[in-house]
MARNU-976634 format. One record per residue: residue number from 0; x, y, z of N, C-alpha, C, O, CB in turn. Coordinates in nm, 3 decimals. Last residue first. Glycine has a CB too. Layout:
<sites>
(NUM (X Y Z) (X Y Z) (X Y Z) (X Y Z) (X Y Z));
...
</sites>
This chain:
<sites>
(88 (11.615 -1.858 -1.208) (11.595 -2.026 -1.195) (11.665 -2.090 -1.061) (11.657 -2.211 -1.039) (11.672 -2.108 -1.337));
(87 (11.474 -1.601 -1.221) (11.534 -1.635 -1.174) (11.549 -1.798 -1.195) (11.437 -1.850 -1.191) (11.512 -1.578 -1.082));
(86 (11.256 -1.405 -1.318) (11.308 -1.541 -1.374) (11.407 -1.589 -1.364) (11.462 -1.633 -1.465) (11.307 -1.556 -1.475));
(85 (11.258 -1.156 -1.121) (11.112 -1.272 -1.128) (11.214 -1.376 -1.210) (11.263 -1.450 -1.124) (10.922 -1.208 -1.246));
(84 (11.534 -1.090 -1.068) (11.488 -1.163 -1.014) (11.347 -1.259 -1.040) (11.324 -1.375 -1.005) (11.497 -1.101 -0.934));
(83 (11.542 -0.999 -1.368) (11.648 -1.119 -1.346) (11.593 -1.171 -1.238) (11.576 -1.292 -1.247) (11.808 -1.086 -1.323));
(82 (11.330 -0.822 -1.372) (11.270 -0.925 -1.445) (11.396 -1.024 -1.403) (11.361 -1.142 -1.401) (11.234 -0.890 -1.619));
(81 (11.451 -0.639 -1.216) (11.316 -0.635 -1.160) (11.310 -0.820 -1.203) (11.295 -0.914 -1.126) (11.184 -0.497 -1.249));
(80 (11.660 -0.540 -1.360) (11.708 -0.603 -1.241) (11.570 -0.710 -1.171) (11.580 -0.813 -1.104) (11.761 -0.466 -1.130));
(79 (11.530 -0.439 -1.585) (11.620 -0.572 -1.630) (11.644 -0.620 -1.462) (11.647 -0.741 -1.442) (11.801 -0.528 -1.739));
(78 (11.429 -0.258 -1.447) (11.368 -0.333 -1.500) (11.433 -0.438 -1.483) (11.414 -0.521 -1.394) (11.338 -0.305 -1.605));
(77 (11.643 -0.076 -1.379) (11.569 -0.146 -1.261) (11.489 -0.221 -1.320) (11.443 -0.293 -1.231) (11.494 -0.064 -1.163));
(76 (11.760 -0.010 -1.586) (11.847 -0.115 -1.504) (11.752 -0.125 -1.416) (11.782 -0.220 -1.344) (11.997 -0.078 -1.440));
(75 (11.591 0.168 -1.724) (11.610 0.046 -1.788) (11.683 -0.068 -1.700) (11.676 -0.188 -1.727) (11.684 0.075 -1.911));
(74 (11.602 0.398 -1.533) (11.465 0.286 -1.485) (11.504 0.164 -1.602) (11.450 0.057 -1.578) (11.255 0.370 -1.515));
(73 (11.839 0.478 -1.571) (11.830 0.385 -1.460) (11.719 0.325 -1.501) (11.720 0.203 -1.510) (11.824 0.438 -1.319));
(72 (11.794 0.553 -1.863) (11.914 0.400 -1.860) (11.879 0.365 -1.676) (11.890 0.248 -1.638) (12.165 0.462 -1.904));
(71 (11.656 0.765 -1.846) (11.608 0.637 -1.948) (11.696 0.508 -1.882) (11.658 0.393 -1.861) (11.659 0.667 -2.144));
(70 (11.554 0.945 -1.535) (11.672 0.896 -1.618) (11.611 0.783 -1.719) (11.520 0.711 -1.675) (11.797 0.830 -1.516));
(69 (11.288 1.119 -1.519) (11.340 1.035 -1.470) (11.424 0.993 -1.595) (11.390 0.999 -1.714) (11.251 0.948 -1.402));
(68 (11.259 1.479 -1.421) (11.258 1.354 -1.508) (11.344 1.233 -1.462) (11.443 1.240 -1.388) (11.306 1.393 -1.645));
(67 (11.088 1.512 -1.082) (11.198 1.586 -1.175) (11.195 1.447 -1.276) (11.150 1.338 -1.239) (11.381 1.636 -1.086));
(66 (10.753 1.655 -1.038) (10.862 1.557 -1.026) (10.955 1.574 -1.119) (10.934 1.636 -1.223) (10.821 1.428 -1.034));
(65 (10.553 1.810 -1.075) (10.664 1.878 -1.044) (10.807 1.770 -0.999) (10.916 1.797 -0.949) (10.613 1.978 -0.923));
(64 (10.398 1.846 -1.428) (10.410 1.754 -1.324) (10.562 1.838 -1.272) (10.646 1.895 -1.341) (10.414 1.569 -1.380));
(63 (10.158 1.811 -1.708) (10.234 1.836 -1.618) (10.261 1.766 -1.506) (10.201 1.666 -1.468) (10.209 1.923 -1.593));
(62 (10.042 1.712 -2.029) (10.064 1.679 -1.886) (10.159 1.755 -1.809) (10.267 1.759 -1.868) (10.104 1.551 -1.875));
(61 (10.065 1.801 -2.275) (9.955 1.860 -2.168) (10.002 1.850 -2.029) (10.005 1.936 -1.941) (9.812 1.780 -2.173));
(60 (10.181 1.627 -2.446) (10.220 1.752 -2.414) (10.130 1.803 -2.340) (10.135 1.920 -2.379) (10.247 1.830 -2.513));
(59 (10.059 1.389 -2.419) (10.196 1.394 -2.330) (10.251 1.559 -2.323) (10.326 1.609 -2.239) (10.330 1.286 -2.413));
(58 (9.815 1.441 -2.527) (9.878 1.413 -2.378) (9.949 1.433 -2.330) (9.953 1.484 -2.218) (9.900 1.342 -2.338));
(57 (9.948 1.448 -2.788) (9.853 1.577 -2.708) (9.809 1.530 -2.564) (9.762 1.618 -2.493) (9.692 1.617 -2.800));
(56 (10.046 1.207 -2.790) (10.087 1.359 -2.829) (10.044 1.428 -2.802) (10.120 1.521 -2.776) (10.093 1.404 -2.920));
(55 (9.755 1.102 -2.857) (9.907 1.052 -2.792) (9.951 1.205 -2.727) (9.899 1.281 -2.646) (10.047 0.981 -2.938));
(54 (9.646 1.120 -3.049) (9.631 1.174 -2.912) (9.732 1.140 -2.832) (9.762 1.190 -2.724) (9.514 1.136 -2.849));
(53 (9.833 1.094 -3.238) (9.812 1.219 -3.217) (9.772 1.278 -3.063) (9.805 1.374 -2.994) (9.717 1.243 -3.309));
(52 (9.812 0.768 -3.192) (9.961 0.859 -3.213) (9.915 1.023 -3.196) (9.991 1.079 -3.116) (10.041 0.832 -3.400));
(51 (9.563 0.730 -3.303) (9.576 0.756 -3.147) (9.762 0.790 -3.111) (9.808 0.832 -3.005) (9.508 0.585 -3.051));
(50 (9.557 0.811 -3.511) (9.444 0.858 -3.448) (9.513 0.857 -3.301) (9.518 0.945 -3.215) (9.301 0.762 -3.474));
(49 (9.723 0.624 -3.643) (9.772 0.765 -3.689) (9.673 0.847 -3.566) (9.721 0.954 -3.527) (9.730 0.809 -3.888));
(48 (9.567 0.373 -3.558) (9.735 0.405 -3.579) (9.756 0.579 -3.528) (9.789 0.631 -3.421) (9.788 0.382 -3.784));
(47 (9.409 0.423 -3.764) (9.382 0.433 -3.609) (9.483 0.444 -3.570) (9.506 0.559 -3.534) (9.319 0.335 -3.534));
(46 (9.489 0.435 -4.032) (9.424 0.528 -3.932) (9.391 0.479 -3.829) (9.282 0.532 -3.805) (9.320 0.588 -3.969));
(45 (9.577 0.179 -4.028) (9.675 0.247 -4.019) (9.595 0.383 -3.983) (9.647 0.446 -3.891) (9.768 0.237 -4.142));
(44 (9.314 0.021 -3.969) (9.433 -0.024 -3.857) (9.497 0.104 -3.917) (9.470 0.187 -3.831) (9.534 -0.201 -3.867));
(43 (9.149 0.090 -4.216) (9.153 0.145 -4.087) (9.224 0.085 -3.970) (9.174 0.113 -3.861) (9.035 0.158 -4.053));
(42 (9.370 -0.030 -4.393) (9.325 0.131 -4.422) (9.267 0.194 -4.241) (9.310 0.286 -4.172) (9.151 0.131 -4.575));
(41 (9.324 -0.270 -4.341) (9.449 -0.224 -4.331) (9.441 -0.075 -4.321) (9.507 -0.011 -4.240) (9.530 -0.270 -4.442));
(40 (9.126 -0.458 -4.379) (9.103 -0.370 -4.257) (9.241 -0.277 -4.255) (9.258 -0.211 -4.152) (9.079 -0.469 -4.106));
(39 (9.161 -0.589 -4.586) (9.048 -0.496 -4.600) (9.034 -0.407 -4.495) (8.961 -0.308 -4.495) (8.927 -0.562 -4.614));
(38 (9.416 -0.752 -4.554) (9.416 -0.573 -4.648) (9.244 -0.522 -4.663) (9.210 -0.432 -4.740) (9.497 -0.594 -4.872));
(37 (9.439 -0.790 -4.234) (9.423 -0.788 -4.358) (9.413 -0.675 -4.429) (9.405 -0.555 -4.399) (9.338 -0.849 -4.379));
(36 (9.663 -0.666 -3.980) (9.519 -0.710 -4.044) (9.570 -0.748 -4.172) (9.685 -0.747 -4.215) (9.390 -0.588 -4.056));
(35 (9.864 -0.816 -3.765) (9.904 -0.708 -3.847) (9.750 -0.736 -3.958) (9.748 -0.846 -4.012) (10.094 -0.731 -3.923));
(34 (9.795 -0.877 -3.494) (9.902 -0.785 -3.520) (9.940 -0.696 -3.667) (9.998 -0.590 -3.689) (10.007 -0.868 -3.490));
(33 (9.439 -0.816 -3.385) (9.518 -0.857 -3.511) (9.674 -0.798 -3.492) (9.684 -0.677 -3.474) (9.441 -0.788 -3.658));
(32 (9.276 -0.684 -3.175) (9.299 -0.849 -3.152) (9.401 -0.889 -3.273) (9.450 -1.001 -3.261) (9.135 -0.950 -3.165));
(31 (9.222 -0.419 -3.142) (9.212 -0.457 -3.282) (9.197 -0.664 -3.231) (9.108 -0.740 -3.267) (9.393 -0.383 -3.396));
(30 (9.364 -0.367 -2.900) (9.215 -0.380 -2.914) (9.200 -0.430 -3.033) (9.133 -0.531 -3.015) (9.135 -0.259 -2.900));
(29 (9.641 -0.475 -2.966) (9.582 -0.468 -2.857) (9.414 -0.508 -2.847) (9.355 -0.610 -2.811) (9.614 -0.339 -2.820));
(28 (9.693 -0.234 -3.163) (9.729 -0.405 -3.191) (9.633 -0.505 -3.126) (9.565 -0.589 -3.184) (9.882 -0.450 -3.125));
(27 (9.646 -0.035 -3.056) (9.581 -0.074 -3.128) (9.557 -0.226 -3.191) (9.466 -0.294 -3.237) (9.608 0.000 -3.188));
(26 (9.874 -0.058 -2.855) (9.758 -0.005 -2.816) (9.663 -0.098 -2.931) (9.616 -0.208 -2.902) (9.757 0.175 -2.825));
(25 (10.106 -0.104 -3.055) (10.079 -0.178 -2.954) (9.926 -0.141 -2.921) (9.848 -0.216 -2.980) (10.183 -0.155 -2.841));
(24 (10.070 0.188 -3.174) (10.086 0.064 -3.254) (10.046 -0.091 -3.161) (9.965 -0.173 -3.204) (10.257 0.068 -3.307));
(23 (10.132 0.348 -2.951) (10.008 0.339 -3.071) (9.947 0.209 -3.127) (9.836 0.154 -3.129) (10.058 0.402 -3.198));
(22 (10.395 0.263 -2.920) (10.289 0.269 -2.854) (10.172 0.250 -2.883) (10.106 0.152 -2.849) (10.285 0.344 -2.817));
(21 (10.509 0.403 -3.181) (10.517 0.191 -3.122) (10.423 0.196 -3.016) (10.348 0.099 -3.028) (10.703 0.105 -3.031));
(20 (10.440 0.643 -3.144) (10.374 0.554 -3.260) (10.376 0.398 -3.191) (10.289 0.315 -3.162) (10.477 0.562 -3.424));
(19 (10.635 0.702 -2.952) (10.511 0.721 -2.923) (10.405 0.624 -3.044) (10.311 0.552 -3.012) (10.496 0.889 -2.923));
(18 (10.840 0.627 -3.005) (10.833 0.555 -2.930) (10.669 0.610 -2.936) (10.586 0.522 -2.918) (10.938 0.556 -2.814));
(17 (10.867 0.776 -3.282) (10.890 0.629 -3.316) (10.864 0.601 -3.172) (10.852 0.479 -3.185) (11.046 0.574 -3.387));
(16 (10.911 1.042 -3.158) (10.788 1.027 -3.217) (10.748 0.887 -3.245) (10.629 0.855 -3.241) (10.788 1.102 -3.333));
(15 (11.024 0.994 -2.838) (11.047 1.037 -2.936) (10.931 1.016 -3.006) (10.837 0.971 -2.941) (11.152 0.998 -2.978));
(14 (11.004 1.118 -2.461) (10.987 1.016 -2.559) (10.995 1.065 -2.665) (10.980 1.187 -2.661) (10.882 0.946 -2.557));
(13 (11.271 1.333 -2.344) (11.170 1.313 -2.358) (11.121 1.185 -2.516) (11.178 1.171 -2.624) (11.131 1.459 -2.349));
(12 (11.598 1.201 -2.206) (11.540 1.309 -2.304) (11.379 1.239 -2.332) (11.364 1.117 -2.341) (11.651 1.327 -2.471));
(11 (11.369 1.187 -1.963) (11.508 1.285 -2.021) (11.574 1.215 -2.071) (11.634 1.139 -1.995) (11.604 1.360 -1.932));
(10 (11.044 1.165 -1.881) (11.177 1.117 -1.917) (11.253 1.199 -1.971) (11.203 1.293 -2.032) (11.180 1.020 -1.993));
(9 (10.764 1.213 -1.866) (10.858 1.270 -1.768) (11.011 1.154 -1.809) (11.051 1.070 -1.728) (10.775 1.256 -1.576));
(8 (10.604 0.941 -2.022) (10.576 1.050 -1.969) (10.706 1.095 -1.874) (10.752 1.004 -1.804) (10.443 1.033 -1.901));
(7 (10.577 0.676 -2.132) (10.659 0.749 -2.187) (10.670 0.914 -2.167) (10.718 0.996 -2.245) (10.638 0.715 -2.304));
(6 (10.585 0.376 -2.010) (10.526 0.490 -1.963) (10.651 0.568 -2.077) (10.768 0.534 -2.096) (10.520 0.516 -1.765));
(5 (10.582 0.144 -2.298) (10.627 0.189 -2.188) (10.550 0.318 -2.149) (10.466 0.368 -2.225) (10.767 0.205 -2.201));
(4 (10.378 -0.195 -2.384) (10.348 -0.018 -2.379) (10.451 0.017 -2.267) (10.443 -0.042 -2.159) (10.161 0.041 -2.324));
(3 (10.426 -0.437 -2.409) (10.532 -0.362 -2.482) (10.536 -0.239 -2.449) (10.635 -0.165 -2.461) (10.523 -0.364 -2.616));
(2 (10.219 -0.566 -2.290) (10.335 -0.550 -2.180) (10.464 -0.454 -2.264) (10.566 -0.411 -2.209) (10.401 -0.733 -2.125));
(1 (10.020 -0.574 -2.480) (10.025 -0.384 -2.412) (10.130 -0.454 -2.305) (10.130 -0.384 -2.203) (9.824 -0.276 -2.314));
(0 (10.061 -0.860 -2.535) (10.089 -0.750 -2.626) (10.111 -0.620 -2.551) (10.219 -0.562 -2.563) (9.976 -0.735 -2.725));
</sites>
């Protein structure tokens, strides 16, 4: 499951609110052990959700740093390049 979490720090254009939630969302997924609960736990899966989307957010706006942003589409081609060699056949 958290292999979904991307770094979403120092990118251009900076992460959006839907990448930071899917994060969240993963995170919680994560510890919770449930992808999607029942309806007795639903109330607190979607606040937690909402709990750690904020802190979220208040990380990423805190953080600094003097490295310059990193491009979305290269580090997406060094992935895809990363994962053609691990599954290679």
């Amino acid at each position: 499951m958290c292999r979904n979490i991307k770094t979403l720090f120092n990118f251009d254009p900076p992460a959006t609110d839907e990448e930071i939630e899917a994060s969240a969302l993963q995170f919680v997924r994560k510890l919770s052990g449930f992808t999607k609960p029942s309806k007795v736990n639903e109330a607190a899966f979607a606040r937690a959700v909402e709990e750690v989307t904020a802190v979220a957010h208040r990380l990423l706006d805190s953080l600094e740093t003097n490295a310059p942003p990193r491009d979305r589409e290269i580090e997406a081609a060094k992935a895809r390049a990363r994962a053609a060699e691990r599954y290679a056949t």
